[in-house]
DRENVOGU-77884 format. One record per residue (C-alpha): x negated, y negated, z negated; residue in one letter. Coordinates in steps of 0.2 Angstrom, whole numbers, padded with zeros to 4 digits, always signed. Example, Ala and Ser with C-alpha at 12.3 -4.5 7.8 and 13.67 -1.06 7.14 Angstrom:
REM residues 2
-0062+0022-0039a-0068+0005-0036s
***
This chain:
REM residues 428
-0493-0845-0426x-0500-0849-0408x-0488-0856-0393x-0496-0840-0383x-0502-0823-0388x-0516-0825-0372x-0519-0840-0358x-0527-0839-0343x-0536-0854-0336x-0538-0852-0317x-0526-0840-0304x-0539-0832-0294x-0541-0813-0293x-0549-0811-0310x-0534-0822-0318x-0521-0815-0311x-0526-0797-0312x-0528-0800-0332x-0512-0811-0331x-0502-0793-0322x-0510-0782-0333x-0505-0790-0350x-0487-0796-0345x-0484-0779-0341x-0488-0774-0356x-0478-0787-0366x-0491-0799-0372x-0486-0817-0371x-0496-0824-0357x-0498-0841-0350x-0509-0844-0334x-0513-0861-0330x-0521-0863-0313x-0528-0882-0306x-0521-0880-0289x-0502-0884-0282x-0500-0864-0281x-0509-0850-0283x-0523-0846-0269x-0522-0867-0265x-0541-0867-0270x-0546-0851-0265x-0546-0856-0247x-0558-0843-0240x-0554-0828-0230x-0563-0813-0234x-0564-0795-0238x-0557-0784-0252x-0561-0765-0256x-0547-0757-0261x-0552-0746-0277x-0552-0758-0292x-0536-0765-0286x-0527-0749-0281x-0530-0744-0302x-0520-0759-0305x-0505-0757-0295x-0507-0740-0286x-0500-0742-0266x-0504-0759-0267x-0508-0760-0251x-0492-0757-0243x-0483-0773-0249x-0497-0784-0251x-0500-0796-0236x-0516-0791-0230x-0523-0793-0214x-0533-0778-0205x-0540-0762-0213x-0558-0764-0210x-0565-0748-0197x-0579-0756-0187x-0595-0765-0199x-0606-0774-0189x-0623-0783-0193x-0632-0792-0180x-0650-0801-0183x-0649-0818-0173x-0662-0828-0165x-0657-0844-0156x-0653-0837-0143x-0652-0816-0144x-0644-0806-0157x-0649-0788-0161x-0633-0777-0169x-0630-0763-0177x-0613-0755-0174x-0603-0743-0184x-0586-0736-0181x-0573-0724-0192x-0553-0725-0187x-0550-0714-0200x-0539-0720-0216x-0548-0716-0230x-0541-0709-0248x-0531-0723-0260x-0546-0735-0264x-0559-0730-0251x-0550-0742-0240x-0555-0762-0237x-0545-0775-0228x-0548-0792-0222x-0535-0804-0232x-0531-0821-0232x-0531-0827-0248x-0518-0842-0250x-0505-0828-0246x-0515-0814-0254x-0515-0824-0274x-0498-0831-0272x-0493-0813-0270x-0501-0808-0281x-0495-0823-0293x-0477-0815-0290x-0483-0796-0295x-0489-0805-0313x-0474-0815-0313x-0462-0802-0310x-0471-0795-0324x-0467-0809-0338x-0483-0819-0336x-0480-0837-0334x-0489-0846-0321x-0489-0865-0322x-0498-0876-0309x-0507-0893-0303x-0513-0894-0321x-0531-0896-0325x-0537-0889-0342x-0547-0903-0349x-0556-0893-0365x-0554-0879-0376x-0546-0881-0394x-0559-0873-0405x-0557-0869-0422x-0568-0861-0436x-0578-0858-0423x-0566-0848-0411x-0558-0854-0396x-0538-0854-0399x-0532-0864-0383x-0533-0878-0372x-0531-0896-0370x-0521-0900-0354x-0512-0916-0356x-0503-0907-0372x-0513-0895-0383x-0507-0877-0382x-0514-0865-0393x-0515-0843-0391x-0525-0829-0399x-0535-0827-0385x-0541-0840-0371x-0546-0831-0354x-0558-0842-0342x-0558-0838-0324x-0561-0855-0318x-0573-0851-0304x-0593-0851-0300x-0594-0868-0309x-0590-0860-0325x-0586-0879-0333x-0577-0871-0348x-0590-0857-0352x-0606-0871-0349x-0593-0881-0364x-0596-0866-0375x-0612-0864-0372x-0612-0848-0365x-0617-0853-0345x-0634-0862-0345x-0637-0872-0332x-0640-0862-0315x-0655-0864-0303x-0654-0870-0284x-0657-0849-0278x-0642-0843-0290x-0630-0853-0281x-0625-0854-0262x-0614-0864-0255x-0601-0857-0240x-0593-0868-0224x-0578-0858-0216x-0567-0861-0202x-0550-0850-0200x-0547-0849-0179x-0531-0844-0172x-0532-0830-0161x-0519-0818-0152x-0519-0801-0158x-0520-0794-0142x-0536-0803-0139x-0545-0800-0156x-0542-0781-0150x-0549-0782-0135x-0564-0794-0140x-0568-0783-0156x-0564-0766-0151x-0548-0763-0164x-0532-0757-0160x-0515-0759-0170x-0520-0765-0189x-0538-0761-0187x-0550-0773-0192x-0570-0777-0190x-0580-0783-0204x-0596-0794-0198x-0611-0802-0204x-0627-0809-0197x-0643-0815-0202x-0657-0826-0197x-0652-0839-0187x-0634-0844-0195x-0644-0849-0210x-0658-0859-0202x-0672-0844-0207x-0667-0848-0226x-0659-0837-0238x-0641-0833-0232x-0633-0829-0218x-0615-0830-0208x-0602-0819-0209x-0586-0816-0197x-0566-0805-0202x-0555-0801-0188x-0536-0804-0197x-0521-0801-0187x-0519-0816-0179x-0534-0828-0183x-0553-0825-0187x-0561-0830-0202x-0581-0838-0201x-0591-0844-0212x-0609-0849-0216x-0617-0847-0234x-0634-0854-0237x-0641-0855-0256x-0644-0872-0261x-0664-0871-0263x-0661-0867-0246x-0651-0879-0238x-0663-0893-0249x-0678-0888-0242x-0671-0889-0225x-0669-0901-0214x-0651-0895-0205x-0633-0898-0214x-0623-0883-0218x-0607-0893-0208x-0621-0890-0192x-0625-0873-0197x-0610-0870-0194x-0609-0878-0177x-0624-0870-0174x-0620-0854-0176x-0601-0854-0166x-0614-0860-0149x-0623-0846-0152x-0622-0835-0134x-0618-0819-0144x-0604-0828-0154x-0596-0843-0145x-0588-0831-0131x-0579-0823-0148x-0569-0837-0150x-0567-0846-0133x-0549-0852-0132x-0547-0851-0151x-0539-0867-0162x-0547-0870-0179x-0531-0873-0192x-0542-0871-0209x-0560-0880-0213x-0565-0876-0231x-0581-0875-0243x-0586-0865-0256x-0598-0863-0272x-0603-0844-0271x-0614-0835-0286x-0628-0827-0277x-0641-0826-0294x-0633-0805-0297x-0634-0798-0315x-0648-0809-0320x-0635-0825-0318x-0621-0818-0328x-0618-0827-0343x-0614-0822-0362x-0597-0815-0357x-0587-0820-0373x-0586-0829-0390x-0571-0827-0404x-0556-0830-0396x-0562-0831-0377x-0566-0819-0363x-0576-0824-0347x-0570-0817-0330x-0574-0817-0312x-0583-0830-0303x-0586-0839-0321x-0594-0823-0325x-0607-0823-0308x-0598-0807-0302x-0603-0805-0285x-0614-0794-0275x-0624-0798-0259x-0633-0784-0252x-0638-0791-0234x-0624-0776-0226x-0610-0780-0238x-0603-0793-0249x-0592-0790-0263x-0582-0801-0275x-0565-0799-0272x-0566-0780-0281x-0579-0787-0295x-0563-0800-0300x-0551-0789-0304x-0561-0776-0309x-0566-0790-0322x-0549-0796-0325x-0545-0776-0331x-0557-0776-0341x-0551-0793-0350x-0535-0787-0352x-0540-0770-0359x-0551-0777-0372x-0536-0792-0378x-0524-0775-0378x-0536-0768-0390x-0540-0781-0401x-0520-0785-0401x-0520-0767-0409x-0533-0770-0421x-0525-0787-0426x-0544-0795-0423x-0548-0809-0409x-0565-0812-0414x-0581-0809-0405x-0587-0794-0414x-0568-0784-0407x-0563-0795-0393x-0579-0796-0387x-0587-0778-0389x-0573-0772-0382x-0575-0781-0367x-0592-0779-0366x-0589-0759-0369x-0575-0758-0355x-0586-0768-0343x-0602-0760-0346x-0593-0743-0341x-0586-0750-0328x-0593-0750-0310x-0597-0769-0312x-0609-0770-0325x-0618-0753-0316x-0619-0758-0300x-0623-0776-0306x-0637-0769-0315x-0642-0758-0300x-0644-0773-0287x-0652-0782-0300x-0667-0784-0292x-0660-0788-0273x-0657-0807-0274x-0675-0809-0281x-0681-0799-0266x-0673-0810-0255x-0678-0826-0263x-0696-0823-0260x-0695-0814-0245x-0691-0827-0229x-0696-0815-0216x-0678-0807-0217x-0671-0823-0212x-0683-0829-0200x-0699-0816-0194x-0687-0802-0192x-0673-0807-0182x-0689-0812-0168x-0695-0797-0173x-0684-0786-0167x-0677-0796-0150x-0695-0798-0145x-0696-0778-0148x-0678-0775-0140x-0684-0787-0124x-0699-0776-0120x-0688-0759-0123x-0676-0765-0110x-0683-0778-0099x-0689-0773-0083x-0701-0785-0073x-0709-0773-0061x-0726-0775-0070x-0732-0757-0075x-0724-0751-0091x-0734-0750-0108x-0734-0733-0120x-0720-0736-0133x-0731-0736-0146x-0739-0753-0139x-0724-0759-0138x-0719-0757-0156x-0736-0763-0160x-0736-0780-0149x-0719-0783-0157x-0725-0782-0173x-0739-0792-0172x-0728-0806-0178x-0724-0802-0196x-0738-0790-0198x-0735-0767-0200x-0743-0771-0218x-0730-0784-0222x-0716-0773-0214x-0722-0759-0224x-0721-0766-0241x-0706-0777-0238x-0698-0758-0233x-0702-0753-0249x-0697-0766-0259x-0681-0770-0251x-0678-0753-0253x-0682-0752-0273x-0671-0766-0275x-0657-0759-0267x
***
């Protein structure tokens, strides 16, 4: 008989979604996470879209501690010293799961910790899991100090992904599959970040920016308004950053000079500096997703989306961790933990879910970006050189616009612009 019916190695989104779900339903469940509390390693502020969330605990989103409903999305191109932005607005709430919110995760996870908890999952921390107890060829536990044995082992350990490598279901990843993110959290009054980004009461802006944050390499910079304190970052894959010749820590610095950006945050106080691994690879970097005995879930899994206008992981987690905890419900009733009813199951419930189809979808978007650096560096000149000679006015006699557009893209090329159109546009 195992100590556990289910244990849960890690207590981020995906964990402790799966963690809520079966405690709910009566199923024994341990979740082991590495840091002092819940959310202690998941340092990064950030974005979550409401709908795989709201499935899980519907109205979560009046008792959760989150920060800003998102109702402006910006995206600016940045040279070193312009910045060309787009600008959408929409004040008005959307339906139950339309909705997005910035959100802070230490508070955000422990929170959640308390939902799972309140639910009869038990959540023990500061303890690493060393290895996985395998038996007859299916995992049935882990080693952490003591041995501790269940049914079913669930591994949400992060974008390193140490346990599933051990199994031999994560190959080793390349340099272009993985990013690496600098963020800084800066204190703010509410009443400024209002008035500086243009959102009243709990409304929020969601930011992002490419070309020069990330040095004209693949990546970018990113920027959430929260109540009372901004969170940027800088993510820059690691081919990236090694065939550079500036540190992400500068990046960084770099990009909070910026005259479109430093006026943002004048008078500001920096209370959090944090690093991150983030998977960037898409479908194409997701691993064998189970063996008998254990699931894979979340970051472990290379569930995250980067689509250049949006990024999306927070959603993907605990969409994961449902599906997790609906396939271990279902092999519970069948009595069977191995891979062929553990593992289809959760394969079945994933591949119907949004995850695997909009994974699958994008599929061909981070290879886009990989192999085309003029989105990071020839058009962000691009299009300041065309916006300086749309609204600069020198007394010298104006040009026809359509000479205009064409001295502007001399630079990258009307071939090159057509067919990275298209492409961008096939992979999205």
């Amino acid at each position: 008989m195992s100590d556990f019916e289910t244990i849960i190695v890690g207590g981020g989104l995906a964990g402790l979604t799966t963690a809520y779900i079966l405690a709910k339903e009566g199923v024994e469940t341990l979740l082991i996470e590495r840091g002092n509390f819940a959310g202690a390693k998941n340092v990064s502020g950030g974005r979550i879209y409401s709908h795989s969330l709201e499935k899980v605990i519907p109205g979560f989103a009046g008792e959760a501690p989150l920060e800003r409903r998102i109702t402006r999305e910006k995206i600016s191109l940045l040279t070193a010293d312009s910045a060309v932005t787009a600008d959408y607005f929409s004040p008005g709430p959307g339906a139950p799961g339309r909705d997005s919110y910035s959100v802070l995760r230490v508070g955000f996870d422990q929170w959640l910790a308390g939902k799972a908890e309140e639910a009869g999952a038990q959540i023990v921390t500061g303890i690493k899991v060393d290895d996985l107890l395998l038996r007859d060829g299916n995992v049935r536990g882990v080693a952490a100090g003591d041995e501790m044995t269940a049914d079913v082992t669930v591994l949400a350990d992060g974008v390193n992904a140490l346990l599933a490598k051990k199994l031999g279901l994560r190959a080793k990843l390349s340099p272009a599959q993985v990013a690496v993110g600098v963020k800084e959290v800066i204190e703010l009054p509410a009443a400024v970040i209002e008035d500086r980004f243009q959102c009243g009461g709990e409304e929020g802006t969601a930011w992002l920016f490419a070309g020069q944050p990330s040095g004209g390499k693949v990546g970018g910079a990113f920027l959430y308004t929260n109540k009372e304190s901004l969170s940027l970052g800088v993510v820059c894959t690691l081919e990236g950053l090694a065939a550079g010749v500036t540190t992400l820590p500068q990046m960084l610095e770099d990009f909070k000079g910026h005259p479109a950006v430093a006026p943002l945050l004048a008078g500001g106080k920096t209370v959090e500096y944090s690093a991150h691994l983030v998977p960037e690879g898409g479908v194409d970097m997701v691993p064998r997703l189970f063996t008998g005995g254990a699931l894979v879930v979340g970051d472990a899994a290379g569930f995250c989306l980067n689509l250049g206008y949006t990024v999306r992981g927070m959603d993907l987690a605990v969409g994961s961790g449902d599906c997790a905890a609906r396939a271990i419900l279902q092999a519970r009733r069948a009595g069977d933990y191995g891979a062929g009813t553990l593992g289809a199951s959760y394969q079945n419930a994933l591949n119907d879910s949004f995850i695997m189809k909009d994974m699958k979808l994008y599929r061909k978007f981070p290879h886009f970006m990989e192999k085309t650096p003029r989105i990071f560096s020839g058009y962000p000149e691009m299009a300041s050189d065309l916006m300086a000679r749309l609204f600069v006015v020198d007394g010298e006699p104006s040009r026809p616009l359509y000479k205009k557009v064409a001295s502007s893209l001399k630079g990258v090329g009307a071939l090159n612009l057509m067919l990275d159109g298209m492409k961008g546009v096939r992979s999205l």
